[in-house]
N, C-alpha and C positions, 0 to 999 in steps of 0.2 A: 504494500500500500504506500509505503515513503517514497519508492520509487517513482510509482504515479504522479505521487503528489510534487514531486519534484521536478518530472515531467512536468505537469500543469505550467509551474512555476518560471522554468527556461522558455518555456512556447506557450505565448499564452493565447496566440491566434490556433493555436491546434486542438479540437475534440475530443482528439483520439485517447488524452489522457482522463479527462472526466467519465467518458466512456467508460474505460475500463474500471474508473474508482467507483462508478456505480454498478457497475457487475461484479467488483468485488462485495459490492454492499449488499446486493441480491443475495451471494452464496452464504453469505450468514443471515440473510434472511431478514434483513434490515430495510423495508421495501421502502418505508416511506422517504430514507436518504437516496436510497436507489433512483428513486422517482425524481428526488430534485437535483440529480447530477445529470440523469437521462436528457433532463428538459432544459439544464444548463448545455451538454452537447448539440442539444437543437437547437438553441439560439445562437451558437459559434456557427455550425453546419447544416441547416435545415433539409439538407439534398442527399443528405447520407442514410441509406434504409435502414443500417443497422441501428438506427438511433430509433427509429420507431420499432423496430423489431421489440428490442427490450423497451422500450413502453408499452409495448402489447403486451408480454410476456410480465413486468412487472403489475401491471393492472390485471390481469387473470389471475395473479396470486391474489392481488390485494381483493378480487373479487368484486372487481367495480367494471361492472356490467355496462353500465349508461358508456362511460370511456372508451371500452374495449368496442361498441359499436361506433361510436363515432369516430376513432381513431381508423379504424378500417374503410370509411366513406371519405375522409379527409385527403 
């Protein structure tokens, strides 16, 4: 995780590292951080699918329905 965060911190026009800090937040199960790193990636990168990918995937856990369909129309 320091690595990520580190990452962040050298490139901070880059995604890719928020990205991963909220998939590490996912695997411990930490959705609701998850969620605001995912959405911090999509405000750097809005064109990257993997970014919505784990907003699906973290909203299916969190079990928010209303999201999960909207996110899929969007």
């Amino acid at each position: 995780m320091l690595g990520y965060r580190t990452a962040a911190c050298l490139f901070p026009g880059c995604h890719l590292p928020t990205l991963y800090i909220g998939m590490e937040y996912m695997r411990t199960h930490s959705f609701k951080l998850a969620e605001q790193f995912f959405m911090q990636a999509k405000t750097i990168c809005p064109s990257d699918p993997l970014v919505y990918n784990e907003l699906g995937v973290v909203a299916y856990h969190m079990k928010d329905v209303w999201f999960t369909r909207v996110a899929v129309f969007c």
